[in-house]
C-alpha positions as CSV (number, residue, x, y, z in Angstrom):
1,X,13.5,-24.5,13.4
2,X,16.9,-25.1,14.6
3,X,18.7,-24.1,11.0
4,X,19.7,-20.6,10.2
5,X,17.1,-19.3,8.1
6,X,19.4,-17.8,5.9
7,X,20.7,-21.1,4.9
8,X,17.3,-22.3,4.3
9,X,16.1,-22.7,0.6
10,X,13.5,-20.5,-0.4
11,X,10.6,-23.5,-0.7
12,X,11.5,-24.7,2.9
13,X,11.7,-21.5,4.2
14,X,8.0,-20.0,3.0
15,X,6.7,-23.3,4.4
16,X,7.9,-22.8,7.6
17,X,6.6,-19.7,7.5
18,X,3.5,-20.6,6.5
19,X,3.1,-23.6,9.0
20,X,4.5,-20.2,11.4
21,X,7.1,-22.6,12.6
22,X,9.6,-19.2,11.8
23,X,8.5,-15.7,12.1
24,X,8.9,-13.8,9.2
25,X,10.3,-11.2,11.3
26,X,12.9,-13.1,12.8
27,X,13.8,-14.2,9.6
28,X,14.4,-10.5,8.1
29,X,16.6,-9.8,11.4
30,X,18.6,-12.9,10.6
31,X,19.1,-11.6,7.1
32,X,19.9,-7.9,8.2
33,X,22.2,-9.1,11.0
34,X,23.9,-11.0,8.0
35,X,23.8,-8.0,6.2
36,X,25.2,-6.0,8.6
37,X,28.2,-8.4,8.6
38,X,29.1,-9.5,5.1
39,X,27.7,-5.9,3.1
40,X,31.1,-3.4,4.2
41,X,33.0,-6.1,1.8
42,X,30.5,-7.5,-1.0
43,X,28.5,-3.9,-1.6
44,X,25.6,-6.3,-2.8
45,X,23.1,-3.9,-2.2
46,X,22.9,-0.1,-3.2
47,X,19.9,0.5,-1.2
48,X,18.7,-1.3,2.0
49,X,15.1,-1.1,2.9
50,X,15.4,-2.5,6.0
51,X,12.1,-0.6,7.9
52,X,9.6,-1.1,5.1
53,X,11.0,-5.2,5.0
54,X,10.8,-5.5,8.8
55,X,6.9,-3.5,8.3
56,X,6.2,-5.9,5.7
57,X,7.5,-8.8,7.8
58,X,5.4,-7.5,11.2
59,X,2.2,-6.9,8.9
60,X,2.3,-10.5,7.4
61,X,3.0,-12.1,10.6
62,X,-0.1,-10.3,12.2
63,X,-2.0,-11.7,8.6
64,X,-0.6,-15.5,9.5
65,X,-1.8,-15.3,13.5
66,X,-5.5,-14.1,12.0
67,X,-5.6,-17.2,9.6
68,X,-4.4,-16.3,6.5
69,X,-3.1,-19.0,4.5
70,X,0.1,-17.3,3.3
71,X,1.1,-16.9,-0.1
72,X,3.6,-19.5,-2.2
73,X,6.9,-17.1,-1.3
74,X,5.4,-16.2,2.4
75,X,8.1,-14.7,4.1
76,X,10.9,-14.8,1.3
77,X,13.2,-12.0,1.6
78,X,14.1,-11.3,-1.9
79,X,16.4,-8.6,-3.7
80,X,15.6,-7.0,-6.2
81,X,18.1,-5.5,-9.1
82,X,18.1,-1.9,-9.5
83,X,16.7,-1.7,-13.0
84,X,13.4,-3.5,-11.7
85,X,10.9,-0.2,-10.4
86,X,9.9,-0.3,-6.8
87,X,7.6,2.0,-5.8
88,X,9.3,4.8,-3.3
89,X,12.8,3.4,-3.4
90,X,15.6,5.0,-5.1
91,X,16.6,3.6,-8.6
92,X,19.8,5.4,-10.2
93,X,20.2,2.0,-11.9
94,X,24.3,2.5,-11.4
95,X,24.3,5.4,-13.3
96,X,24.7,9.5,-11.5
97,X,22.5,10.9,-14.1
98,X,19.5,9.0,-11.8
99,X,20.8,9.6,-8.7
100,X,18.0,10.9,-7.4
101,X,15.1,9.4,-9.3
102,X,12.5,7.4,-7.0
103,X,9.4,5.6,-9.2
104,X,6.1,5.7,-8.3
105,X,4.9,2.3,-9.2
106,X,6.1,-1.2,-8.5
107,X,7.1,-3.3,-11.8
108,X,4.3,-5.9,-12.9
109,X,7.2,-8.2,-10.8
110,X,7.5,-6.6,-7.7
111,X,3.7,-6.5,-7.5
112,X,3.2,-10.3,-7.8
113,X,6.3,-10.8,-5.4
114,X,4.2,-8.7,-3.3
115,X,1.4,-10.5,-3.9
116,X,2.8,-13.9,-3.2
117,X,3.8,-12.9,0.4
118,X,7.9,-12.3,-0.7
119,X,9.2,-9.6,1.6
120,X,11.6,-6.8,-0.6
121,X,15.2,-6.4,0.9
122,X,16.2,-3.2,-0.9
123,X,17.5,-2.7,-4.6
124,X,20.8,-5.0,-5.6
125,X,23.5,-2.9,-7.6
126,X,24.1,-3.0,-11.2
127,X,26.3,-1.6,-13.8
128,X,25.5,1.6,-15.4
129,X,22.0,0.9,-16.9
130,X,22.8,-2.6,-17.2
131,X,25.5,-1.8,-20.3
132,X,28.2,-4.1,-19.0
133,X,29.0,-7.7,-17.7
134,X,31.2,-6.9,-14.8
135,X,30.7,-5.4,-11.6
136,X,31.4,-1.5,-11.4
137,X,29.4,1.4,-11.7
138,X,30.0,5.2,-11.3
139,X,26.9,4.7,-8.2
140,X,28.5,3.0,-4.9
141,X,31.6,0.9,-4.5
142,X,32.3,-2.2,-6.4
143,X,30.1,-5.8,-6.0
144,X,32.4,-8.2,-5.1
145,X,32.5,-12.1,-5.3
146,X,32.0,-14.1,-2.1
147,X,34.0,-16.6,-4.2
148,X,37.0,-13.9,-4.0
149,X,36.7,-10.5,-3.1
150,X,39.3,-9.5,-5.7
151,X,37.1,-10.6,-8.6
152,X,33.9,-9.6,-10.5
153,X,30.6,-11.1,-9.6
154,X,29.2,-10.2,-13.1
155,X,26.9,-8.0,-14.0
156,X,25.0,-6.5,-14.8
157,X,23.3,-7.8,-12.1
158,X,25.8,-7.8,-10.1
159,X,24.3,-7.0,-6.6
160,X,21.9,-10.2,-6.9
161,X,24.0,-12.8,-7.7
162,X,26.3,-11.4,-5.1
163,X,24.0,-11.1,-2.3
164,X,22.3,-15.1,-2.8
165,X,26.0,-16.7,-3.1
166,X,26.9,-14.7,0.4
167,X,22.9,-16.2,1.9
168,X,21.3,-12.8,2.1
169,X,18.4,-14.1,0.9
170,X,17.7,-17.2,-1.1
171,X,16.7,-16.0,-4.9
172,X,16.8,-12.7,-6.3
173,X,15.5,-10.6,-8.9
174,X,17.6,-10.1,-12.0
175,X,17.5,-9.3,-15.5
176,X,18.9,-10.6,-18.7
177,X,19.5,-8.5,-21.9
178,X,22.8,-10.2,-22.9
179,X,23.6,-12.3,-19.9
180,X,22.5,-11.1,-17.2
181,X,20.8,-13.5,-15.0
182,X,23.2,-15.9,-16.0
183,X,26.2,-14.3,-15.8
184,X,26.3,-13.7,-12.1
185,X,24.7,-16.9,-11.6
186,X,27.8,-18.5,-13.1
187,X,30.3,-16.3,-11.8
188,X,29.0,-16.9,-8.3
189,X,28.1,-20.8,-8.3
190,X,24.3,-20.3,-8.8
191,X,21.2,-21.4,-10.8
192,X,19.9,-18.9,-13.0
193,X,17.0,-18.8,-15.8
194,X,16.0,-16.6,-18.7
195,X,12.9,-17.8,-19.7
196,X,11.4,-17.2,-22.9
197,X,10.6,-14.0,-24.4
198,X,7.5,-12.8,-22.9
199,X,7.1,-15.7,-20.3
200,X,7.6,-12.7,-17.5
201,X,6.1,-9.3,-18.2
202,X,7.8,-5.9,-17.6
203,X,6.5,-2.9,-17.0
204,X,7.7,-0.2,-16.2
205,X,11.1,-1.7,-16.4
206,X,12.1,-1.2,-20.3
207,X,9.0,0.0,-20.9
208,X,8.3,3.6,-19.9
209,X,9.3,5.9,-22.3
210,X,9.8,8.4,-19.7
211,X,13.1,7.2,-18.6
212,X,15.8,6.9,-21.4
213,X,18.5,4.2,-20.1
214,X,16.4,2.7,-17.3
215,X,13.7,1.7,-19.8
216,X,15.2,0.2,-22.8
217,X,16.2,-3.0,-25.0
218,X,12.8,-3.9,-24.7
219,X,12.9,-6.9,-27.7
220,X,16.2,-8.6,-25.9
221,X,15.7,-8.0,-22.5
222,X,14.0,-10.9,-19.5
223,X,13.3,-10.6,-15.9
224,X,14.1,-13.9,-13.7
225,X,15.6,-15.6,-10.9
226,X,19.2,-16.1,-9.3
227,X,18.9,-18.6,-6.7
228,X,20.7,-21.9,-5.0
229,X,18.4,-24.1,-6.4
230,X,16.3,-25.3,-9.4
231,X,13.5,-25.7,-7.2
232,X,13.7,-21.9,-6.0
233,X,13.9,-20.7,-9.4
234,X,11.1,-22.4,-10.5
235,X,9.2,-20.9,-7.4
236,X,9.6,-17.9,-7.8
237,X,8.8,-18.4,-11.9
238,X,5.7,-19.5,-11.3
239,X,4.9,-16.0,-9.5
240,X,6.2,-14.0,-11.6
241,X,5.7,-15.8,-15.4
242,X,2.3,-15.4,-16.9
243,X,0.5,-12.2,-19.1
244,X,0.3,-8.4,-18.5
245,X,-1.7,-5.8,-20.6
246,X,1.1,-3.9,-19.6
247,X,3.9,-5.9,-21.8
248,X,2.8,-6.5,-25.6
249,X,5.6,-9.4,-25.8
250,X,4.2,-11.1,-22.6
251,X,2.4,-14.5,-23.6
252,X,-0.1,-16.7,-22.6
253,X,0.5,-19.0,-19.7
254,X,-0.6,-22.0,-18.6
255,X,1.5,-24.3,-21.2
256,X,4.5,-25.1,-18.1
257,X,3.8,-26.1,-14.2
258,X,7.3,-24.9,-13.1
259,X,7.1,-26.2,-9.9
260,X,6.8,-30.0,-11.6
261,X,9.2,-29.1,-14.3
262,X,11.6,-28.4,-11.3
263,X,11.7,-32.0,-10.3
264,X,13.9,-34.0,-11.2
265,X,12.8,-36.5,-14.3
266,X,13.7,-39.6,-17.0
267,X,16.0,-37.6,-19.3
268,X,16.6,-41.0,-21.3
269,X,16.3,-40.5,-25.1
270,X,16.6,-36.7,-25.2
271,X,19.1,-35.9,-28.3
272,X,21.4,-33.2,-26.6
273,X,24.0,-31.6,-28.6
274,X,27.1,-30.2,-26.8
275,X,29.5,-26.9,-28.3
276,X,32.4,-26.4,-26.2
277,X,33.0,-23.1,-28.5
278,X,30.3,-22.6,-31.1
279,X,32.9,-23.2,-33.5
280,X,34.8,-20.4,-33.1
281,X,35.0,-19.1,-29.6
282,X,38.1,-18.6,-27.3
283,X,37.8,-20.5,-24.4
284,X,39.7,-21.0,-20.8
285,X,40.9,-24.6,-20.7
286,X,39.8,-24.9,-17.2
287,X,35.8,-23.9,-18.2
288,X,36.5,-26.2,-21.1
289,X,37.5,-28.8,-18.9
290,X,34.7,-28.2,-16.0
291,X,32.1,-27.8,-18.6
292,X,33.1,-31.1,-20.9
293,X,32.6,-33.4,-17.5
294,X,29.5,-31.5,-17.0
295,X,28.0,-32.8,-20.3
296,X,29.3,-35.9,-19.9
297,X,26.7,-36.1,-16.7
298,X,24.0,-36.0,-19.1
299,X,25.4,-39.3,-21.1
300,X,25.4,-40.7,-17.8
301,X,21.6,-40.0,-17.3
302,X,20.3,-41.5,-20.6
303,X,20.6,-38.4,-22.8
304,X,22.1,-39.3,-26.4
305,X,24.9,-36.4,-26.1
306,X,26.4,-35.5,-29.4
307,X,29.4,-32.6,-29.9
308,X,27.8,-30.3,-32.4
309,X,28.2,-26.6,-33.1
310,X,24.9,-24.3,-34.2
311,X,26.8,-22.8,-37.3
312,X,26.3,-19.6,-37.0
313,X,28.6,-16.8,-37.8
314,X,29.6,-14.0,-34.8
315,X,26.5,-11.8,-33.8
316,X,28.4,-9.6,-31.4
317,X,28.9,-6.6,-33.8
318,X,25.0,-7.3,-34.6
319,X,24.4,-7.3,-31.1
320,X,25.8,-4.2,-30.2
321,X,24.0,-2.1,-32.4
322,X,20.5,-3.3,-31.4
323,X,21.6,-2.5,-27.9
324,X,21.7,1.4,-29.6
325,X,18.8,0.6,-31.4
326,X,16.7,-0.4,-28.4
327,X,18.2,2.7,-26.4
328,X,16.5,5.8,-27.3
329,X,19.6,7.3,-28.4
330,X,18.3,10.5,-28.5
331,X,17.3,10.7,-24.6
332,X,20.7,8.9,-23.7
333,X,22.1,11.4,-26.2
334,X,20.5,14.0,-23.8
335,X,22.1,12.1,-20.5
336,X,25.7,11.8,-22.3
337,X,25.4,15.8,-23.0
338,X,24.7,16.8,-19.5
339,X,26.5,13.8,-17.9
340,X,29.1,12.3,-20.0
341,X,32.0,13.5,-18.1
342,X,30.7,11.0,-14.8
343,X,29.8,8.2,-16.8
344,X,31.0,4.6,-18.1
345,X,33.5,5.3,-21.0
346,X,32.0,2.2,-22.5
347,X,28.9,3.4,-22.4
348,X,29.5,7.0,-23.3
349,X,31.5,5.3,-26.8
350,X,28.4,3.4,-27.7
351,X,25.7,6.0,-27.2
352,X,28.3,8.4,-29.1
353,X,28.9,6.2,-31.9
354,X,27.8,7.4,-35.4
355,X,25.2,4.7,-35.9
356,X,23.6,4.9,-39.5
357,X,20.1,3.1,-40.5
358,X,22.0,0.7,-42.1
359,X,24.0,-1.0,-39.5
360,X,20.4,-0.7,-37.5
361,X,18.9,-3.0,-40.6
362,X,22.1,-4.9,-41.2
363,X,21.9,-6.0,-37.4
364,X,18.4,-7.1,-38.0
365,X,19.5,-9.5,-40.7
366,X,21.9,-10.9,-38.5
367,X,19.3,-11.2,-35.6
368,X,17.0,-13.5,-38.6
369,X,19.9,-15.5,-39.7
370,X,20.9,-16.4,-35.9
371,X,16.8,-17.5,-35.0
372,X,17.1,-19.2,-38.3
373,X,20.5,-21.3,-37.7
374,X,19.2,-22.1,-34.2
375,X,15.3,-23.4,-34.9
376,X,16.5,-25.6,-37.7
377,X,19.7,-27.1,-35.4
378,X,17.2,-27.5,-32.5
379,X,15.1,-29.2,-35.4
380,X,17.8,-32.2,-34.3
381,X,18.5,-31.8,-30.9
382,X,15.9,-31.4,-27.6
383,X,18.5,-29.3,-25.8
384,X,22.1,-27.5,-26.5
385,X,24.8,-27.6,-23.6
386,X,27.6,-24.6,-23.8
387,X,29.6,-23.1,-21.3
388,X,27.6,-20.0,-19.6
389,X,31.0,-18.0,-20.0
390,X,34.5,-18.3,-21.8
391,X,36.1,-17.8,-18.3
392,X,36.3,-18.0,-14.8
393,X,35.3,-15.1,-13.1
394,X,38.3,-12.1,-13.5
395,X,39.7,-9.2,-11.3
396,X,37.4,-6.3,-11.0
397,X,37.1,-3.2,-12.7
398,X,38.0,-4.3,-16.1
399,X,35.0,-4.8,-18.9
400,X,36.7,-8.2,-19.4
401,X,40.1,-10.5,-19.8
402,X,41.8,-9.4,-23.4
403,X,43.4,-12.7,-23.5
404,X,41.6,-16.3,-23.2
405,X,42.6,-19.8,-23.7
406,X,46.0,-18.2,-25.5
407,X,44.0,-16.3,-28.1
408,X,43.8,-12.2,-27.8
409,X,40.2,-11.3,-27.9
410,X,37.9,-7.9,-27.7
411,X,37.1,-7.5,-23.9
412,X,33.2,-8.3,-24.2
413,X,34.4,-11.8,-26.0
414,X,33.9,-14.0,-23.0
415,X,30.1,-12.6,-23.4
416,X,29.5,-15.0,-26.6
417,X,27.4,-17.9,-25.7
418,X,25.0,-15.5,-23.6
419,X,23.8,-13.0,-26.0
420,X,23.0,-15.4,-29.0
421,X,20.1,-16.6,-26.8
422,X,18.7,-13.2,-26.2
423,X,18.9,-12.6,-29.9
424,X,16.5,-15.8,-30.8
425,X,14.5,-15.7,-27.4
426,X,14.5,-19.2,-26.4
427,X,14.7,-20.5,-22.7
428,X,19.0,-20.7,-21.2
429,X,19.5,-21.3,-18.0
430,X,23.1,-21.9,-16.0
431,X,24.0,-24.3,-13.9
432,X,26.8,-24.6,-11.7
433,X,29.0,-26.7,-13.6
434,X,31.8,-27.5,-11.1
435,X,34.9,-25.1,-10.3
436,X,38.3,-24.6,-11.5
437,X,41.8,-25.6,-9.5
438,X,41.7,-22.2,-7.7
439,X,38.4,-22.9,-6.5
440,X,36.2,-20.2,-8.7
441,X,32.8,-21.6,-10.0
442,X,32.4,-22.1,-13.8
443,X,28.5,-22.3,-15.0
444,X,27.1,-24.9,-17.4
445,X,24.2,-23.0,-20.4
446,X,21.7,-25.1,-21.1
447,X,19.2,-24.0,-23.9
448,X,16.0,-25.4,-25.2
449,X,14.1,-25.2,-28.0
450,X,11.4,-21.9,-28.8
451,X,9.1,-21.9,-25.4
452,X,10.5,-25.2,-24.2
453,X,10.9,-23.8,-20.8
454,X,9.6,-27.1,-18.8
455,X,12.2,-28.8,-20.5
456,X,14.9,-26.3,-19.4
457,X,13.9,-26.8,-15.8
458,X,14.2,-30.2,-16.1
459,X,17.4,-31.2,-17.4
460,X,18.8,-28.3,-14.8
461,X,17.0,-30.6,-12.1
462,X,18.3,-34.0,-12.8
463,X,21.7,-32.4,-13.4
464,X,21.4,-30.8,-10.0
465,X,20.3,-34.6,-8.6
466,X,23.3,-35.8,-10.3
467,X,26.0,-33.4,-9.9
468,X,24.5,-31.5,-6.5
469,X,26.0,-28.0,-5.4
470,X,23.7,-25.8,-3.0
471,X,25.8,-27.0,-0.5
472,X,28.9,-25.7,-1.5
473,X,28.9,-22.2,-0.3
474,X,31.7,-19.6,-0.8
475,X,34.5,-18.5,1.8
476,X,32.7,-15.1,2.5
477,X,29.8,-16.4,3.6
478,X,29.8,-18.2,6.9
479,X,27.2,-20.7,6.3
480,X,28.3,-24.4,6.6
481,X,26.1,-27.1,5.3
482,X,22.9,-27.8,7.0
């Protein structure tokens, strides 16, 4: 292989790998040499496991030369985010209150990356405990874009979107309680998928009832992908997706083959409906203008496109308080009391705040109106097209822009067509879209029906045949075009 493997997609990559046409050691040196290089900027990565990845790369290269087979990610050097348990590696999950909190077991994830020959880099930073759509935490310096070092790669899983835009490694491991997957993926110019509710199982990751503020939103909250490509997402999916008696919302698998689902397929006749802003939302005129040509590819390949808006009213408020519902307020009580004074303000004012049982129930009644308004509009349409965010990616260390497309707006605002989805559980994905004048990238949601995950994958492929990116790699990185 003549190609630097850390421009190589994940699927070509494990091949070679497998066929031992590259050495899965020389393939972790290539990605710690890059780290070495590009990490004193972007601060991807808030812990580096570089021995136990180059011990895991040595022990499956001696597994390969005795005749194993190889798994499906054989040799993948993958990160994962920091509010995703591996065993013996340090998890503050961006907040000091954990700073020195190691778990004992590997989440039902990490054990099937494991499993599938993947090769852990280290833990990718987040915001504290995941409450927040930027890039800051109390723990470490600030993620930055490799799009612009001045701006926000997202968050919360900041550190993985980050670290696959720069090509230290080709997916990683995020997670997705309002955003999260996909807000980094669009911020950085990357593919990223929640699947459905209970497509991949956690444990002990929002689970445990040990850990107040690592383990929590447990009815909102999905482990996926960040990666270049449709095709590596959907690799890595089907590893990861399928049951766990470990996760009582995981569900039964065999109903998607997301490898096929990743290819791209005859999209002719599907009834999409495209919302440039719900309705009601603020939006940049440049993500307005990125994301409307975007849809207009999917005219182009067959699809009937109509502009149509779900109807429902603004869940953020809603929103919100399940986050404090879902957060064992009494053990992140506990934290606030002893650590408050190191902590995220935000996060301190929402743990704080004098939630009553009726703005808990009230936010439940929201949650069943917003499931309801969405099943009976995707009663119409096969798949809804959005914007992933109301804006290009902003400066750092801010919670978000006050001010978009000329309206004033709260600062979590530019948040609203990612949460809906986590409220009604139903497969979103982002694509990158195109990019603004300045050169930032601008992400395209699309969202399918209840459990229509296949479908998701493959309207994300024939866009990405259509309107291809993975070439297109930021300033930071060094990586031309293979």
């Amino acid at each position: 292989m003549t190609a630097d493997p850390c421009s190589l997609p994940a699927v070509d990559l494990a091949a070679a790998v497998r066929r031992r046409e590259l050495s899965p050691v020389e393939v972790v040196e290539a990605v710690h040499r890059r780290m070495d290089r590009l990490e004193p900027r972007l601060h991807a990565f808030c812990h580096r496991a570089d021995p136990a990845a180059l011990d895991a790369a040595r022990a499956l290269e001696r597994s390969l030369a005795a005749g194993d087979g190889g798994g499906a990610l054989c040799g993948v050097p993958v990160g994962v985010k920091d509010l995703v348990a591996v065993a013996g590696m340090p998890m503050p999950g961006g907040s000091l209150a954990y700073r020195d909190f190691v778990p004992d077991e590997d989440d039902v994830v990490v054990e099937r990356l494991r499993a599938a020959g993947a090769i852990v880099l280290g833990k990718t930073a987040v915001t504290e405990f995941g409450y927040s759509g930027a890039s800051h935490s109390p723990v470490g310096e600030t993620v930055r874009n490799p799009w612009n070092l001045a701006l926000t790669s997202g968050g919360s899983s900041a550190g993985s979107g980050a670290a696959v835009a720069a090509g230290i490694g080709p997916v990683a491991i995020a997670a997705d309680g309002g955003g999260s997957i996909r807000i980094p993926a669009s911020f950085c110019g990357l593919f990223g998928m929640k699947a459905s509710m209970g497509r991949v199982p956690m444990y002990p990751s929002c689970r445990d009832e040990r850990y107040p503020g690592i383990a929590s939103w447990e009815g909102l909250e999905h482990v996926g992908p960040v990666s270049r490509t449709v095709a590596d997402s959907a690799l890595v999916l089907s590893v990861i997706a399928g049951p766990d008696d470990r996760d009582r919302h995981s569900i039964p698998a065999g109903d998607v083959d997301w490898r096929a689902a990743a290819e791209p397929g005859d999209l002719r006749g599907l009834r999409v409906a495209y919302s440039a802003d719900l309705g009601r939302v603020a939006v940049d005129p440049e993500v307005r203008r990125v994301v409307g040509d975007a849809a207009r590819a999917f005219a182009e390949l067959g699809c009937e496109v109509e502009e149509a808006d779900p109807g429902f009213a603004d869940p953020g408020a809603a929103f919100a308080a399940l986050i404090a519902l879902e957060s064992d307020l009494r053990g992140m009580r506990e934290i606030v009391d002893r650590h408050g004074h190191e902590m995220s303000p935000h996060l301190v004012d929402l743990i704080t705040r004098p939630w009553t049982a009726e703005d808990f129930t009230d936010a439940q009644t929201v949650r069943k109106a917003v499931v309801n308004a969405m099943w009976r509009f995707m009663r119409r349409y096969d798949l809804l097209l959005t914007p992933t965010l109301t804006t290009p990616p902003f400066a750092v260390h801010m919670q978000g822009p006050e001010k978009v497309g000329g309206r004033f707006v709260r600062d979590t605002a530019w948040l609203s067509f990612t949460y809906p989805f986590n409220l009604t559980g139903q497969p979103a994905a982002t694509v990158p879209a195109g990019f603004t004048e300045d050169g930032l990238p601008v992400g395209l949601q699309i969202v399918g029906r209840h459990l229509d995950d296949g479908l998701v994958l493959r309207a994300a492929a024939a866009f990405e045949a259509a309107r291809p990116w993975a070439d297109a790699w930021p300033p930071l990185s060094d990586l031309a075009p293979v």
